[in-house]
N, CA, C and O atoms as a Maestro MAE file, in Angstrom:
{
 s_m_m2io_version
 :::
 2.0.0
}

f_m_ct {
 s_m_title
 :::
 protein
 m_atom[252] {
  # First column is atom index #
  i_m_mmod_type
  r_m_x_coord
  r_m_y_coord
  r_m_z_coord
  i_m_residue_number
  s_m_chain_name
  s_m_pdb_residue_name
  s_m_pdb_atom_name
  i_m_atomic_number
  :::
  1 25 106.645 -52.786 -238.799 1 A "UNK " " N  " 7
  2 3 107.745 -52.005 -238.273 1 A "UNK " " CA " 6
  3 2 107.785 -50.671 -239.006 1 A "UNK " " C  " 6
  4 15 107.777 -50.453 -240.217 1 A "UNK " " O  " 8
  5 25 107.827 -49.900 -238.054 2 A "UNK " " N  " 7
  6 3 108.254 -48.088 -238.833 2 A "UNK " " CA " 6
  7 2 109.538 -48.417 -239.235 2 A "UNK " " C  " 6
  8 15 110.336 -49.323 -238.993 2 A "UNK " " O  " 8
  9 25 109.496 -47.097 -240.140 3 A "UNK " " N  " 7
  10 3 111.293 -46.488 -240.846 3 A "UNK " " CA " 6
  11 2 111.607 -45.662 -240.114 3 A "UNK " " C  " 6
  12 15 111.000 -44.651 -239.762 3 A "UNK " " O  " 8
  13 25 113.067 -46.234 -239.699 4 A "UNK " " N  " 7
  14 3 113.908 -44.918 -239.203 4 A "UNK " " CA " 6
  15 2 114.479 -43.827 -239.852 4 A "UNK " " C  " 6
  16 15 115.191 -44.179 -240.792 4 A "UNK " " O  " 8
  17 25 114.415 -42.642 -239.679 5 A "UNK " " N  " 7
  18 3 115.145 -42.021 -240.705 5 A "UNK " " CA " 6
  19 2 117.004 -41.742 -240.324 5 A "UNK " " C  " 6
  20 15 117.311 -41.380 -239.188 5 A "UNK " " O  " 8
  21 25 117.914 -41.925 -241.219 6 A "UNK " " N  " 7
  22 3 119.094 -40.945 -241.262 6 A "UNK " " CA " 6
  23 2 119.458 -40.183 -242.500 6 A "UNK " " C  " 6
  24 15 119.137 -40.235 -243.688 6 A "UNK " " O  " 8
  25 25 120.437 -39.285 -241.586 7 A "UNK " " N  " 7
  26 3 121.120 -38.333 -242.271 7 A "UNK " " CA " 6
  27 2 122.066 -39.179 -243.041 7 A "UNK " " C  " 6
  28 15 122.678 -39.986 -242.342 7 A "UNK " " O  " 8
  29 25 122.379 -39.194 -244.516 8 A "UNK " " N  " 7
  30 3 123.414 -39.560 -245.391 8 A "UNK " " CA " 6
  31 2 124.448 -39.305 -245.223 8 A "UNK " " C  " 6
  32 15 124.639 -38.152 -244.838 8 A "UNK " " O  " 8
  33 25 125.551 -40.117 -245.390 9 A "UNK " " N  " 7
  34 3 127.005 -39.568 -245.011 9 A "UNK " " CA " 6
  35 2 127.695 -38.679 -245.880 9 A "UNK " " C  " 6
  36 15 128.817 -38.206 -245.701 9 A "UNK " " O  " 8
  37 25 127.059 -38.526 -246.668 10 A "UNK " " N  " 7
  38 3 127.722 -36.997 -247.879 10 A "UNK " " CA " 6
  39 2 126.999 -35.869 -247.325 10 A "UNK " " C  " 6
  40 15 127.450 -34.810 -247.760 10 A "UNK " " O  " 8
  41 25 125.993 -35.722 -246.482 11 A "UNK " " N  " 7
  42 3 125.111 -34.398 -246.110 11 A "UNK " " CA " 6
  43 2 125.848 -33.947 -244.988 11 A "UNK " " C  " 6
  44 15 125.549 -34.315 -243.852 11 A "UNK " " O  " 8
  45 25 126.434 -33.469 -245.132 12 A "UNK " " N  " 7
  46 3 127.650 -32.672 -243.845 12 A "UNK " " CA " 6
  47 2 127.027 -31.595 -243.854 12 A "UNK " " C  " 6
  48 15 126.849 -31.478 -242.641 12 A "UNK " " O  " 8
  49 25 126.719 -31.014 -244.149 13 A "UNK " " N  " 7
  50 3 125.794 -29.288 -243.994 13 A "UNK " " CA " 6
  51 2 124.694 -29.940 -242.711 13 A "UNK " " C  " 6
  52 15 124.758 -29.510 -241.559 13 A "UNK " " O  " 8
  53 25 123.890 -30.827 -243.055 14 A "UNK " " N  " 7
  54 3 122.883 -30.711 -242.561 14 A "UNK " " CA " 6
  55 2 123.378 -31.639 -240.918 14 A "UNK " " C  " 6
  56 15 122.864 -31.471 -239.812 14 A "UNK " " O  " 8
  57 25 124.559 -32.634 -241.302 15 A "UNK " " N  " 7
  58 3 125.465 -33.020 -239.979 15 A "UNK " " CA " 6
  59 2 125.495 -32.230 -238.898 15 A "UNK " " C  " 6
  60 15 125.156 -32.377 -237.724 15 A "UNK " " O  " 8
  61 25 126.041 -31.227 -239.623 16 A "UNK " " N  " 7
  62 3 126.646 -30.372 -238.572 16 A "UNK " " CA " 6
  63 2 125.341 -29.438 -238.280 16 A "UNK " " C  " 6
  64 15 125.508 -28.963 -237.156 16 A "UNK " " O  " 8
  65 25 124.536 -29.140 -238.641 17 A "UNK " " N  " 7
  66 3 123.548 -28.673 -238.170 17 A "UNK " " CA " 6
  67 2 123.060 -29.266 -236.802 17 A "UNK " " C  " 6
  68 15 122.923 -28.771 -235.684 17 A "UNK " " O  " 8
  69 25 122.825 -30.668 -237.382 18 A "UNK " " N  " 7
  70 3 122.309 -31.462 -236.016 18 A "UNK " " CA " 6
  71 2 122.830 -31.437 -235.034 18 A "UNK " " C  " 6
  72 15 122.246 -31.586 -233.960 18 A "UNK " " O  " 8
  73 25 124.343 -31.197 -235.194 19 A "UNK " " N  " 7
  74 3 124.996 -31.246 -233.697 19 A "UNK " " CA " 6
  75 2 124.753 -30.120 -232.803 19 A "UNK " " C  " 6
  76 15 125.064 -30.040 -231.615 19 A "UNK " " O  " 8
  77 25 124.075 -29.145 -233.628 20 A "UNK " " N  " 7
  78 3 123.838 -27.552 -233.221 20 A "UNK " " CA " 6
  79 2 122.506 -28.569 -232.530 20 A "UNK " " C  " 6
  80 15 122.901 -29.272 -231.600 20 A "UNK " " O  " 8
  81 25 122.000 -28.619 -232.646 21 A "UNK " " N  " 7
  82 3 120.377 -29.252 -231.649 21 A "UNK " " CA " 6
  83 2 120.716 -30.338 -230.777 21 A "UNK " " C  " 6
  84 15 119.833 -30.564 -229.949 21 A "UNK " " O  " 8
  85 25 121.527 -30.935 -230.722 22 A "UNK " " N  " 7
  86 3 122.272 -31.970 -229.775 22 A "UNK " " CA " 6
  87 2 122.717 -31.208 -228.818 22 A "UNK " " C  " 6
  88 15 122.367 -31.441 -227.661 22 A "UNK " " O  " 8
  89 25 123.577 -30.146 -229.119 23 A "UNK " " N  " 7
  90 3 124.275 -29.278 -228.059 23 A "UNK " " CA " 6
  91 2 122.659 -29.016 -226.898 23 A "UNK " " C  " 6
  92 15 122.604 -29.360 -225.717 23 A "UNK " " O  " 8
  93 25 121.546 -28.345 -227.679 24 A "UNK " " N  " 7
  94 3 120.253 -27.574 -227.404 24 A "UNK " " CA " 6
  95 2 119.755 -28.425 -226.668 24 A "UNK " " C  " 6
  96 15 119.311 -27.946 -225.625 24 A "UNK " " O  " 8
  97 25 119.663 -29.308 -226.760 25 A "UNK " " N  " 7
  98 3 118.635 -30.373 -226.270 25 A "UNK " " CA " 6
  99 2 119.135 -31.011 -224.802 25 A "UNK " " C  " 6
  100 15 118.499 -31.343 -223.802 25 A "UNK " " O  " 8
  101 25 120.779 -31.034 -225.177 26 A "UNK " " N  " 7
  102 3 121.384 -31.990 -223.983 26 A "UNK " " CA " 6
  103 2 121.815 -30.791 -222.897 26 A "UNK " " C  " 6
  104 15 122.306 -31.125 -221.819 26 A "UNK " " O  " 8
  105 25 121.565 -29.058 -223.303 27 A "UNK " " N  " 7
  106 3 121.752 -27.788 -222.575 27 A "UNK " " CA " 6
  107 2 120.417 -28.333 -221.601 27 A "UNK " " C  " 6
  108 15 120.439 -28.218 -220.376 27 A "UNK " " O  " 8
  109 25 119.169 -28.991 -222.414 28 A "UNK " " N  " 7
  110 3 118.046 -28.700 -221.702 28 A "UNK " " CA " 6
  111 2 117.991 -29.589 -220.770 28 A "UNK " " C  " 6
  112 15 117.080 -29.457 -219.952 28 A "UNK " " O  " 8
  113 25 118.783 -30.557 -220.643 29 A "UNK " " N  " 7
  114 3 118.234 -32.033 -219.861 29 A "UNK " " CA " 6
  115 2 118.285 -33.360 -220.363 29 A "UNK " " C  " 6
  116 15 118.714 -34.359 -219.784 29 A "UNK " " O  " 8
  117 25 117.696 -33.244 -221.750 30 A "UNK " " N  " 7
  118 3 117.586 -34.333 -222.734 30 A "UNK " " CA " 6
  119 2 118.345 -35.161 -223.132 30 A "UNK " " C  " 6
  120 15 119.391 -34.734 -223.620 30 A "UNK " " O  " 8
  121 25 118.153 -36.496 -223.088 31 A "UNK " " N  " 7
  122 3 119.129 -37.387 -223.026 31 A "UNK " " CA " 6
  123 2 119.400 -37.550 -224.783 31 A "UNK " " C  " 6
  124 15 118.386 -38.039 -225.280 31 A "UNK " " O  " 8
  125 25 120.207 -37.344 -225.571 32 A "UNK " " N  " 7
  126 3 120.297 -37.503 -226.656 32 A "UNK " " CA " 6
  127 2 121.254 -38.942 -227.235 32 A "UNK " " C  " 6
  128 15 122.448 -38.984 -226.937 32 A "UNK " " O  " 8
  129 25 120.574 -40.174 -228.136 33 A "UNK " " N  " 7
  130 3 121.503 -40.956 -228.469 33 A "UNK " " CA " 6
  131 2 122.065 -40.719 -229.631 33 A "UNK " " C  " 6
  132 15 121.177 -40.383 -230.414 33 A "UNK " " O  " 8
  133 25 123.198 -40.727 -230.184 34 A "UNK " " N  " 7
  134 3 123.772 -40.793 -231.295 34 A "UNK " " CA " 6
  135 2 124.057 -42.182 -232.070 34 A "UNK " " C  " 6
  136 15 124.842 -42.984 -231.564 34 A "UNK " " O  " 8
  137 25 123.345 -42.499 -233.441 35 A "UNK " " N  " 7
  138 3 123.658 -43.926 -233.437 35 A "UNK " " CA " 6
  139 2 123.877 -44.055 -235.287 35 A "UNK " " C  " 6
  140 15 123.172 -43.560 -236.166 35 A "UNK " " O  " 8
  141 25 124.814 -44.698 -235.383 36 A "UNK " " N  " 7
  142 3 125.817 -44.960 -237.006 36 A "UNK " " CA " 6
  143 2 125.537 -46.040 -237.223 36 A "UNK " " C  " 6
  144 15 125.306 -46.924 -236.398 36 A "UNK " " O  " 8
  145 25 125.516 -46.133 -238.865 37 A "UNK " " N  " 7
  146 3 125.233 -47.779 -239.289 37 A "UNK " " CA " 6
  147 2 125.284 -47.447 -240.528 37 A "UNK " " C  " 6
  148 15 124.829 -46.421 -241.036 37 A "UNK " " O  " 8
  149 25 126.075 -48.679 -241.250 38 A "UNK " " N  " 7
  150 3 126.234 -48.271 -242.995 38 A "UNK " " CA " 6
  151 2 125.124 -49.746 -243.305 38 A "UNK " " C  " 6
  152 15 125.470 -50.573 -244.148 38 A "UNK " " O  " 8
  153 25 124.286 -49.854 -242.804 39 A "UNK " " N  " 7
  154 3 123.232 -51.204 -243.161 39 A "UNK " " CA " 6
  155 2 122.133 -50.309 -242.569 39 A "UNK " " C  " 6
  156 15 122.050 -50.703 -241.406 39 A "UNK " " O  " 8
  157 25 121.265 -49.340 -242.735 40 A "UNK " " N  " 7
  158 3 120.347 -48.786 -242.252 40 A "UNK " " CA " 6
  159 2 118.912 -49.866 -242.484 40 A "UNK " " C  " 6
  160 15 117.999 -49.645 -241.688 40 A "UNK " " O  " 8
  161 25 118.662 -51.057 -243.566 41 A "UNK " " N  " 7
  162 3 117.960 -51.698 -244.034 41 A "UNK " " CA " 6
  163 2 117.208 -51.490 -245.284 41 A "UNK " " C  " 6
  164 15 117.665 -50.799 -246.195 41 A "UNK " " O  " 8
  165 25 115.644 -52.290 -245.366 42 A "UNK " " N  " 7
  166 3 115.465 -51.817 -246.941 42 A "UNK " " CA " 6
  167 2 115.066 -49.829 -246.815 42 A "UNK " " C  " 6
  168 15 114.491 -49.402 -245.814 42 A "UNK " " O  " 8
  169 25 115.271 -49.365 -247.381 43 A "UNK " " N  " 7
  170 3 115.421 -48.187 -247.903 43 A "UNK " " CA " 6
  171 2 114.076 -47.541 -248.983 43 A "UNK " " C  " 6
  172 15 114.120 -47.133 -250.144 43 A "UNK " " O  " 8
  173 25 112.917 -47.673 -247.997 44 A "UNK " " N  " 7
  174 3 111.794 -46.761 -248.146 44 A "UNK " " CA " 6
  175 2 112.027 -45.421 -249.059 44 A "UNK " " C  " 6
  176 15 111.384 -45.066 -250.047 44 A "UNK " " O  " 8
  177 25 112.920 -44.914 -248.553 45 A "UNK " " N  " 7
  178 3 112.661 -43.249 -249.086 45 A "UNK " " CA " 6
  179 2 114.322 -42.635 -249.171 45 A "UNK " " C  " 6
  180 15 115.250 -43.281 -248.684 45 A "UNK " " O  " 8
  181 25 114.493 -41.502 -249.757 46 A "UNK " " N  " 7
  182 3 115.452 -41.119 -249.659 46 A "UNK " " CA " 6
  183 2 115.678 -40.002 -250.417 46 A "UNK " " C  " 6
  184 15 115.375 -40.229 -251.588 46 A "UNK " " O  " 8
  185 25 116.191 -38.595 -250.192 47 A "UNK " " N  " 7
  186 3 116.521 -37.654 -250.979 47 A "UNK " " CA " 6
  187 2 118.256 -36.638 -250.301 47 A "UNK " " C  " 6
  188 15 119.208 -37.271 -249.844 47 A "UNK " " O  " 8
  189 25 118.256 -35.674 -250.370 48 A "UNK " " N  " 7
  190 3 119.732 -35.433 -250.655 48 A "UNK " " CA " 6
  191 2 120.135 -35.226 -249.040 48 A "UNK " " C  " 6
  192 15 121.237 -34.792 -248.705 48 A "UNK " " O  " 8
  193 25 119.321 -35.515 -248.304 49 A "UNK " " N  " 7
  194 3 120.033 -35.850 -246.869 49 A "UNK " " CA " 6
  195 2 119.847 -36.348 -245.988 49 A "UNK " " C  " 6
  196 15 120.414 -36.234 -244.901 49 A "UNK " " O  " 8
  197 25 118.626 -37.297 -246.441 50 A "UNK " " N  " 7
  198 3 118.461 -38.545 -245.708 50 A "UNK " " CA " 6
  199 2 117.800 -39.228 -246.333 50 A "UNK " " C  " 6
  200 15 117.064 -39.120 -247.314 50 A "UNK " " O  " 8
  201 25 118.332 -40.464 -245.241 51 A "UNK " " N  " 7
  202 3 117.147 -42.310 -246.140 51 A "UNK " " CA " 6
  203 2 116.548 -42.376 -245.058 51 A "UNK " " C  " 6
  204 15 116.851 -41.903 -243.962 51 A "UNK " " O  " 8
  205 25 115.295 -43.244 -245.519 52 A "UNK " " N  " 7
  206 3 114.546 -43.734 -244.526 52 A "UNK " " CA " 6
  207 2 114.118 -44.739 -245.027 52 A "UNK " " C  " 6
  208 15 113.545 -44.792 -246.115 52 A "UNK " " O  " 8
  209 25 114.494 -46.255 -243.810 53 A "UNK " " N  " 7
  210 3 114.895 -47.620 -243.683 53 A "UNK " " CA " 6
  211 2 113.546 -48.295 -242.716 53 A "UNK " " C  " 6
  212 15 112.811 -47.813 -241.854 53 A "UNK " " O  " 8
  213 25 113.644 -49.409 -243.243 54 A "UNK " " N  " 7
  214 3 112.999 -50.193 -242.825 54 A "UNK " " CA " 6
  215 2 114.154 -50.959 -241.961 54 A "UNK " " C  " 6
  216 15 115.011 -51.412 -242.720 54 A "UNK " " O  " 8
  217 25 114.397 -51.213 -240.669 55 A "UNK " " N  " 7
  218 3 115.747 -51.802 -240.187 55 A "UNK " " CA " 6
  219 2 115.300 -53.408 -240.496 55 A "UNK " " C  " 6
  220 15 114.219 -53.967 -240.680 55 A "UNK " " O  " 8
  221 25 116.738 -53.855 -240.453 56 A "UNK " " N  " 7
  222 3 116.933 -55.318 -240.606 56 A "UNK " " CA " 6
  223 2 116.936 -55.674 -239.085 56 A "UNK " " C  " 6
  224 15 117.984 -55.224 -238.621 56 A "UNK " " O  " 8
  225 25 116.354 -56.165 -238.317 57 A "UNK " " N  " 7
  226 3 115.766 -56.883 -237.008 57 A "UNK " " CA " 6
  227 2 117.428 -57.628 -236.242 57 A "UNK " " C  " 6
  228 15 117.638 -57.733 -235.034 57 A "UNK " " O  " 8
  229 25 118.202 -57.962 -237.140 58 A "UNK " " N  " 7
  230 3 119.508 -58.446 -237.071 58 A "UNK " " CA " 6
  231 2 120.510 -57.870 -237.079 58 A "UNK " " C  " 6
  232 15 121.415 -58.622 -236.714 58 A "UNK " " O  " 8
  233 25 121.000 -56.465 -237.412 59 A "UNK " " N  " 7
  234 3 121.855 -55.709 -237.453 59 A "UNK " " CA " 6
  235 2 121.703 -54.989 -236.522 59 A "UNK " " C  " 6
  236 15 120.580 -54.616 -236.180 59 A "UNK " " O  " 8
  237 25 123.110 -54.536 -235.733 60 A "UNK " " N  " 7
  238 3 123.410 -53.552 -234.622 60 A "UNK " " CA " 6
  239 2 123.437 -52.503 -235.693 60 A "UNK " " C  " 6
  240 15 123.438 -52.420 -236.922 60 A "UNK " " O  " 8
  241 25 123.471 -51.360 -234.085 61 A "UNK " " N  " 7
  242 3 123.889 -49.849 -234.519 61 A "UNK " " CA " 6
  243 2 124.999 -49.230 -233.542 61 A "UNK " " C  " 6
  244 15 124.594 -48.798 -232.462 61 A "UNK " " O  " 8
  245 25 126.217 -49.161 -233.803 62 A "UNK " " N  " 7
  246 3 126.900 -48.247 -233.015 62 A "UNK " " CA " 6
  247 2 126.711 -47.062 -232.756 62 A "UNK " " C  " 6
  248 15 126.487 -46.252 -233.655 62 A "UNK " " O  " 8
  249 25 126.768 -46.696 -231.374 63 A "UNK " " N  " 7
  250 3 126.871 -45.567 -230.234 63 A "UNK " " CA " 6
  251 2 128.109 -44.542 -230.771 63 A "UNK " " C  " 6
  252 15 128.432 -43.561 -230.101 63 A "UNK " " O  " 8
  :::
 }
 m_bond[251] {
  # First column is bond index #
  i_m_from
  i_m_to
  i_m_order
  :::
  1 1 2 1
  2 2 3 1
  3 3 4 2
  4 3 5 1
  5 5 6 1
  6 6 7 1
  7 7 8 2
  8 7 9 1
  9 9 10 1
  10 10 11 1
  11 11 12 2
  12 11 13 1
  13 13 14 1
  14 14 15 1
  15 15 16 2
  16 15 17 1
  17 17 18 1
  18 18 19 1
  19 19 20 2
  20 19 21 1
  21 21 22 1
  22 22 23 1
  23 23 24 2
  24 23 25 1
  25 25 26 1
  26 26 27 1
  27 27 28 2
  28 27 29 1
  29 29 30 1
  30 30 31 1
  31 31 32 2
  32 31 33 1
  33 33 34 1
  34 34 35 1
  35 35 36 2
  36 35 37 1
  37 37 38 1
  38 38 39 1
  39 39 40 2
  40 39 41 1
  41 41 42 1
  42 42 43 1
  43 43 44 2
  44 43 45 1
  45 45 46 1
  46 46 47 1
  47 47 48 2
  48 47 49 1
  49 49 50 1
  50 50 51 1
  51 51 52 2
  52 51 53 1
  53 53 54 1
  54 54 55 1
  55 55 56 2
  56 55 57 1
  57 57 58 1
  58 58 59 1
  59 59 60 2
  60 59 61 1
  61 61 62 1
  62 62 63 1
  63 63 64 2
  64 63 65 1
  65 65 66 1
  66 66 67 1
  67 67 68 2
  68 67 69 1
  69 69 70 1
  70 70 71 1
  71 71 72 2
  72 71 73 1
  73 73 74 1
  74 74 75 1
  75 75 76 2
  76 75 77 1
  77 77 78 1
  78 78 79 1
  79 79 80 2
  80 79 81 1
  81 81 82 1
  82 82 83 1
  83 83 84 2
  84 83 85 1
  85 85 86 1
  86 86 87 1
  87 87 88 2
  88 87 89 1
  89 89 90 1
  90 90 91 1
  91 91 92 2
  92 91 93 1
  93 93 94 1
  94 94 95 1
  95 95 96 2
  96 95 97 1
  97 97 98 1
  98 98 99 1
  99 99 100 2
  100 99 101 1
  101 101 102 1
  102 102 103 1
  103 103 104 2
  104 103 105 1
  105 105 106 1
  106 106 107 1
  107 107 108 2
  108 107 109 1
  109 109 110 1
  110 110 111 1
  111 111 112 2
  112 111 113 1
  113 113 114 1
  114 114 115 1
  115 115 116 2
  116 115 117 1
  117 117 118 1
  118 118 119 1
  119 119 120 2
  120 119 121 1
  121 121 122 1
  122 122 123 1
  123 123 124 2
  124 123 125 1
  125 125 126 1
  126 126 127 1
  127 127 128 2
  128 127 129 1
  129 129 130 1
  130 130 131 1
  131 131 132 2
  132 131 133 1
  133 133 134 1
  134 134 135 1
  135 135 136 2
  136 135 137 1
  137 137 138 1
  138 138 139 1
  139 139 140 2
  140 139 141 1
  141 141 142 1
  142 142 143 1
  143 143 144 2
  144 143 145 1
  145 145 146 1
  146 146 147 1
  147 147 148 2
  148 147 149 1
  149 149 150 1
  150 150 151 1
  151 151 152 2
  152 151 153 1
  153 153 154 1
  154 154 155 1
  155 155 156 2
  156 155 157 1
  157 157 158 1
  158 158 159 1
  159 159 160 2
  160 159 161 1
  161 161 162 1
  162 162 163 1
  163 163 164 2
  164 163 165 1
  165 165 166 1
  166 166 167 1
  167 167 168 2
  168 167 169 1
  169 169 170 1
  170 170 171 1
  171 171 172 2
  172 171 173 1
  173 173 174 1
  174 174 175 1
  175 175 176 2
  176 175 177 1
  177 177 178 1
  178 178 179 1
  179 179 180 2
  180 179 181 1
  181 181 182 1
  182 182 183 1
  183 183 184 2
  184 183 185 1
  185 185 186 1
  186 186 187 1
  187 187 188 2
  188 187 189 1
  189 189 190 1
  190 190 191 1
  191 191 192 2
  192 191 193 1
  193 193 194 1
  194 194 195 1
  195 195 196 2
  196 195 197 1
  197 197 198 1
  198 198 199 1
  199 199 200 2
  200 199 201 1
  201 201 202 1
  202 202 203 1
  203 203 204 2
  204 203 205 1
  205 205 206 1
  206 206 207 1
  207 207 208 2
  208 207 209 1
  209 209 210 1
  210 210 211 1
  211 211 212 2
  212 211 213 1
  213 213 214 1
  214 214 215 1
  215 215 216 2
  216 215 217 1
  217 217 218 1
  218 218 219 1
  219 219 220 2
  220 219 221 1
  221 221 222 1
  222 222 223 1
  223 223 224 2
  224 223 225 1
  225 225 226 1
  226 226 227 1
  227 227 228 2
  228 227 229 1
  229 229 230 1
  230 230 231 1
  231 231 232 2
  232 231 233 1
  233 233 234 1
  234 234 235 1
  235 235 236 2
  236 235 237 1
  237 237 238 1
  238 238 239 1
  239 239 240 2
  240 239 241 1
  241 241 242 1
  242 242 243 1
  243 243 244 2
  244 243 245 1
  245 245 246 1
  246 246 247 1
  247 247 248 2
  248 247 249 1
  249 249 250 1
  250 250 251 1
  251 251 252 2
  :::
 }
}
């Protein structure tokens, strides 16, 4: 299984950035999902604005 990456919930700079490319993307057509989870899984990698998880096969992600 790949790692997913997210944005950390203290990285609000780079948050709100993203929503600037969400706006861009969904201007173009693009279906964009948005998806939250405080269990991202084991935790491969990580620096000051994102982790990247190995997901747990058993845990949802809210929309």
């Amino acid at each position: 299984m790949r790692a997913q990456f997210w944005y950390r919930a203290d990285a609000q700079s780079m948050v709100s950035r993203m929503w600037d490319l969400v706006w861009l993307f969904r201007e173009g057509g693009l279906r964009v999902d948005v998806m939250k989870t405080s269990t991202p899984g084991q935790i491969v990698y990580r620096d000051e604005h994102q982790v990247a998880a190995i997901p747990d096969r058993r845990v949802g992600f809210r929309r």
